[in-house]
DSSP file (Angstrom, degrees, kcal/mol; ACC not computed):
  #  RESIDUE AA STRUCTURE BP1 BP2  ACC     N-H-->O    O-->H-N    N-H-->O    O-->H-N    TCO  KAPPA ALPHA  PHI   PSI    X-CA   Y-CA   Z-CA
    1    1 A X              0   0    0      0, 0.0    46,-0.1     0, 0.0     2,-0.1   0.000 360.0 360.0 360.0 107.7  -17.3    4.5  -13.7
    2    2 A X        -     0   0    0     44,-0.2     2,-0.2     1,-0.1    45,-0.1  -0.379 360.0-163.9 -51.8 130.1  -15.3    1.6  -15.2
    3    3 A X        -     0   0    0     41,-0.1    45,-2.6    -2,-0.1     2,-0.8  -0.605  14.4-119.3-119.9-170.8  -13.3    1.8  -17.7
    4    4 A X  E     -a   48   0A   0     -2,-0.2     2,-0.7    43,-0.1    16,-0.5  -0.854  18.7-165.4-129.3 139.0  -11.6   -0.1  -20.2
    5    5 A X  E     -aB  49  19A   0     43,-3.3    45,-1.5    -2,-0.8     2,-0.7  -0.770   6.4-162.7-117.3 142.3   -8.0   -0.3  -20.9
    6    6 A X  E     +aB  50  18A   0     12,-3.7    12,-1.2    -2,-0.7     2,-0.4  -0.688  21.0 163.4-105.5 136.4   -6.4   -1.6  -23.7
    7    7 A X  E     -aB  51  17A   0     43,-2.2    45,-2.9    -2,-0.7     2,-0.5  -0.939  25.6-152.3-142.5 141.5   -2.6   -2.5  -23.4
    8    8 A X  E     - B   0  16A   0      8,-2.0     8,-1.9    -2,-0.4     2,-0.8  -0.929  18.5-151.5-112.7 146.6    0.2   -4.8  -25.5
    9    9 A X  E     - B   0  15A   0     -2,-0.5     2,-0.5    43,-0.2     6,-0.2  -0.922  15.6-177.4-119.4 102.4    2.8   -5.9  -23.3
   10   10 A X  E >>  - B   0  14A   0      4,-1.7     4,-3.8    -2,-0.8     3,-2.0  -0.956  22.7-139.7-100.7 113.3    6.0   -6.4  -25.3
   11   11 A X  T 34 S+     0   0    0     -2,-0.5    -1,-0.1     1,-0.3     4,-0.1   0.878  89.7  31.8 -25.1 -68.8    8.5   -7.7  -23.0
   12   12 A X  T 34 S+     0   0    0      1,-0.2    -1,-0.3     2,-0.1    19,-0.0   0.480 129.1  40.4 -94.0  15.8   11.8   -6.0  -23.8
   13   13 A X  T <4 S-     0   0    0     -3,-2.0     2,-0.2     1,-0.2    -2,-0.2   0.648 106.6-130.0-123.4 -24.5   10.2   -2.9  -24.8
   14   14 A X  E  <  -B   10   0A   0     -4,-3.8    -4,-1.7    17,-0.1     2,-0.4  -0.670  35.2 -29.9 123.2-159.3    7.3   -2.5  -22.2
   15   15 A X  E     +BC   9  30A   0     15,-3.5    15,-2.3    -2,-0.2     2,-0.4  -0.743  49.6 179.4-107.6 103.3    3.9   -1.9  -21.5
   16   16 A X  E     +BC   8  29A   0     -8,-1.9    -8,-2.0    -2,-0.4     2,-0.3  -0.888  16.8 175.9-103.9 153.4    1.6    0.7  -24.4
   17   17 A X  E     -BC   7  28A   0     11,-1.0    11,-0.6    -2,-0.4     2,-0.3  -0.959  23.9-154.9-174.5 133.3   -1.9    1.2  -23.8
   18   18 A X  E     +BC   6  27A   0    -12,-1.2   -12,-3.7    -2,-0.3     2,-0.4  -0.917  21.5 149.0-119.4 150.6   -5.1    3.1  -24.9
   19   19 A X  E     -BC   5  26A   0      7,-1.5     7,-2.6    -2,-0.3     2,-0.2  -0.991  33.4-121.2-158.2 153.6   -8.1    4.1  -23.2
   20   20 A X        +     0   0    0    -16,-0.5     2,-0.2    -2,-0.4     5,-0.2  -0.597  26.1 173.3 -88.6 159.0  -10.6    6.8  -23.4
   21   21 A X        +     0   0    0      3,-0.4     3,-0.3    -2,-0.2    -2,-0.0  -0.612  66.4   0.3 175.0 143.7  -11.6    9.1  -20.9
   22   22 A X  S    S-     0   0    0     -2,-0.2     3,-0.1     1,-0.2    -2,-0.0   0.429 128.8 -55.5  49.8  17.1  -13.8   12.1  -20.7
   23   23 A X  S    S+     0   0    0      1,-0.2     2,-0.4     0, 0.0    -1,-0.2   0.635 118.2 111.7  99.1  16.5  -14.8   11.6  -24.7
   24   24 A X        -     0   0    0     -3,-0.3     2,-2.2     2,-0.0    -3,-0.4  -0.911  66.6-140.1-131.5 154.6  -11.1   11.7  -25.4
   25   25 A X        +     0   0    0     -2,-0.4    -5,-0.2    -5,-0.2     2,-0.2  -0.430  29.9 173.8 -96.8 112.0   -8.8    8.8  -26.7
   26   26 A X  E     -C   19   0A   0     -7,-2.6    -7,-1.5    -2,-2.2     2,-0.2  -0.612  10.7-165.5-102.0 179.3   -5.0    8.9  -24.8
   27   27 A X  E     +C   18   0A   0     -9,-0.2     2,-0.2    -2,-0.2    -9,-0.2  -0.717  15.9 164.6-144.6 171.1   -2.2    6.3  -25.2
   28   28 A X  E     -C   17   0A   0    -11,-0.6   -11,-1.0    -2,-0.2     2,-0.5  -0.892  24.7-103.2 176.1-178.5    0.6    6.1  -23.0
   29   29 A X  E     -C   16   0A   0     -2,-0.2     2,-0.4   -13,-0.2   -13,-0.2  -0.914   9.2-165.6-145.0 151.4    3.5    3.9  -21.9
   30   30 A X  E     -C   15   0A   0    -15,-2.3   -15,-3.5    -2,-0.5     6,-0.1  -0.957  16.2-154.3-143.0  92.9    4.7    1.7  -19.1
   31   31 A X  S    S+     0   0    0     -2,-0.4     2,-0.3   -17,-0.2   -17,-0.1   0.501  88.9  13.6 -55.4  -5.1    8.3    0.7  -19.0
   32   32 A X  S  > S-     0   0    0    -17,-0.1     4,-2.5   -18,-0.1     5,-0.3  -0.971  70.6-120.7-170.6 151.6    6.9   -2.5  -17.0
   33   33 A X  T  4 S+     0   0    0     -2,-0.3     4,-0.5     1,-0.2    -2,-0.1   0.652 118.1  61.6 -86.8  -6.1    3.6   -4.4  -16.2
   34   34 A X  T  > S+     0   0    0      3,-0.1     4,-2.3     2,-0.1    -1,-0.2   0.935 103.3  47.8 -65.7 -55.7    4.4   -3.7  -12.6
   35   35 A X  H >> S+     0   0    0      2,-0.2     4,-1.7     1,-0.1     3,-0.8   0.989 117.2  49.2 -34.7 -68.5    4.2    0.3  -13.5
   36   36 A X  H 3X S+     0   0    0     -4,-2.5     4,-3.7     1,-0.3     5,-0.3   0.917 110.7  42.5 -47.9 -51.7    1.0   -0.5  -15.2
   37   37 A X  H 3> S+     0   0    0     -4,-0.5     4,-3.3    -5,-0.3    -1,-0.3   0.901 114.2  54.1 -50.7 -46.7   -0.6   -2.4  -12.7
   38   38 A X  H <X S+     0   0    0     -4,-2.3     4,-3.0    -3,-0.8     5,-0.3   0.931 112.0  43.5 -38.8 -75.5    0.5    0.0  -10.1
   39   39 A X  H  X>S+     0   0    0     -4,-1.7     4,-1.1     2,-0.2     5,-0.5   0.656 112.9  49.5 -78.7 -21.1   -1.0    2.9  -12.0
   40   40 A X  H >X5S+     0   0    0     -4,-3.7     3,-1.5    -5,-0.2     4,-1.2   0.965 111.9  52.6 -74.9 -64.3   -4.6    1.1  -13.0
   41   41 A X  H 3<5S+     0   0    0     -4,-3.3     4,-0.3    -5,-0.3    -2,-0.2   0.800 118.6  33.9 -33.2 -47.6   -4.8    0.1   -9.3
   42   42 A X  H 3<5S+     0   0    0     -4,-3.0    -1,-0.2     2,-0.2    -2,-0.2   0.711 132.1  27.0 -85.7 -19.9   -4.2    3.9   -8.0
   43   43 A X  H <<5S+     0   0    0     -3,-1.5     2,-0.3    -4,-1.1    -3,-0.2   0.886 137.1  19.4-108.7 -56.8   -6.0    5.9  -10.9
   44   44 A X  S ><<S+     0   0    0     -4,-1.2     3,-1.3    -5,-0.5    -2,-0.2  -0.653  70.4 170.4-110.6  67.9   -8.9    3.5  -12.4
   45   45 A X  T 3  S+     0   0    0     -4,-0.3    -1,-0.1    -2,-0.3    -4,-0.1   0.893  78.5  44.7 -32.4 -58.8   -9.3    0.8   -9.3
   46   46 A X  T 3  S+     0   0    0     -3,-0.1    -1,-0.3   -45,-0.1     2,-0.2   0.472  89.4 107.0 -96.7   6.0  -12.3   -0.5  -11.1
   47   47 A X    <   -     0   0    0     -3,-1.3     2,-0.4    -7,-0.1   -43,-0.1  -0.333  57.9-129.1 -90.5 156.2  -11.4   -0.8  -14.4
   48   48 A X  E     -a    4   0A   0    -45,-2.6   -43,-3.3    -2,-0.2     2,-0.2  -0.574  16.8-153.9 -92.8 141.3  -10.7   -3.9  -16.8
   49   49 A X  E     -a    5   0A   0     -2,-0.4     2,-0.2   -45,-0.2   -43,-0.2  -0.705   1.1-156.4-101.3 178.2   -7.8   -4.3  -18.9
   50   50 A X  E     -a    6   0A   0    -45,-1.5   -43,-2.2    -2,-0.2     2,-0.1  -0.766  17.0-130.2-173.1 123.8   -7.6   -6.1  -21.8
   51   51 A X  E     -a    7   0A   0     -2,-0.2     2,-0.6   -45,-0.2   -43,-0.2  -0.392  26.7-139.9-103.3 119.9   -4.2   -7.7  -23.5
   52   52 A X        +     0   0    0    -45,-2.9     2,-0.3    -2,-0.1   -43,-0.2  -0.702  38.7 176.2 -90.2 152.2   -4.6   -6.5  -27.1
   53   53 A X     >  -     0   0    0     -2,-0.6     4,-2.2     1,-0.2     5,-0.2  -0.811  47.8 -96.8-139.0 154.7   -3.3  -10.0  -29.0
   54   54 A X  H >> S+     0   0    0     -2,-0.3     3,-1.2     1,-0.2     4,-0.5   0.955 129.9  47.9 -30.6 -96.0   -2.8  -11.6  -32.6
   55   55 A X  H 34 S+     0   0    0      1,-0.2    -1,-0.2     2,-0.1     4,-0.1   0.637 124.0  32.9 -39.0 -24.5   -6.2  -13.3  -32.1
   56   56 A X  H 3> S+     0   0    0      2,-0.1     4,-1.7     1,-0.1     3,-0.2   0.873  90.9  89.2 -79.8 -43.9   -8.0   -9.6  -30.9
   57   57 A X  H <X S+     0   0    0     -4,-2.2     4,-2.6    -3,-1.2     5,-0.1   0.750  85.0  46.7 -47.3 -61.2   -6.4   -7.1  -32.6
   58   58 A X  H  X S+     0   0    0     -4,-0.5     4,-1.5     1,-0.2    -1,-0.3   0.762 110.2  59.5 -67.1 -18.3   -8.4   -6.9  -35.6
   59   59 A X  H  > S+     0   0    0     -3,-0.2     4,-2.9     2,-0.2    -1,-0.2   0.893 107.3  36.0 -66.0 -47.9  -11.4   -6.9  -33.6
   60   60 A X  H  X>S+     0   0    0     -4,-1.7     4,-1.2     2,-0.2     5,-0.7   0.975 108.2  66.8 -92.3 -41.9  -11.2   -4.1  -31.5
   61   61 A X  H ><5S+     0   0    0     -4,-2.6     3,-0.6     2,-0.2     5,-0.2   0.797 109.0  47.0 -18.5 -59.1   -9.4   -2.1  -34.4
   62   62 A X  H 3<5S+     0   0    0     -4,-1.5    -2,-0.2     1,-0.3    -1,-0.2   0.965 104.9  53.1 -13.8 -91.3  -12.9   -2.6  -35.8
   63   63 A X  H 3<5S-     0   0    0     -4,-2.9    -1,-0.3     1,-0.2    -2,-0.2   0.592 112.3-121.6 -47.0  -5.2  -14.8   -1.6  -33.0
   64   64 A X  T <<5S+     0   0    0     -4,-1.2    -1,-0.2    -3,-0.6    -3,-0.2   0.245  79.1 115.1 104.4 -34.0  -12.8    1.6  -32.9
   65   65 A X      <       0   0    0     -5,-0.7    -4,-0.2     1,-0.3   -59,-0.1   0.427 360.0 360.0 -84.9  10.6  -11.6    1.2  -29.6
   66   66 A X              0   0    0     -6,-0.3    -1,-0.3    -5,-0.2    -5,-0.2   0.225 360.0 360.0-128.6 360.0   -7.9    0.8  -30.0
């Protein structure tokens, strides 16, 4: 099952990021977008990320999902 993860990547502080799974909503954090990348590849292979932004933000806040 693909999922989706949502992540802001602030440079000099790192990588935060929420996603759902099993009907529950986690966060967690990624000292580098290498980590991240690393850890989507090996745990959710098929899943999309998506870089939460100025222009997004209020959107998916809306939808719930972040």
């Amino acid at each position: 099952m693909a999922h989706s993860i949502y992540y802001d990547h602030i440079q000099a502080y790192g990588v935060n990021i929420t996603y759902d799974f099993k009907g529950e909503r986690n966060y967690d954090f990624f000292s580098s977008m290498c980590l991240f990348n690393a850890w989507c590849s090996s745990e959710f292979p098929n899943s999309k990320t998506i870089e939460i932004t100025n222009s997004n933000y209020c959107r998916l806040a809306e939808e719930g999902v972040i």
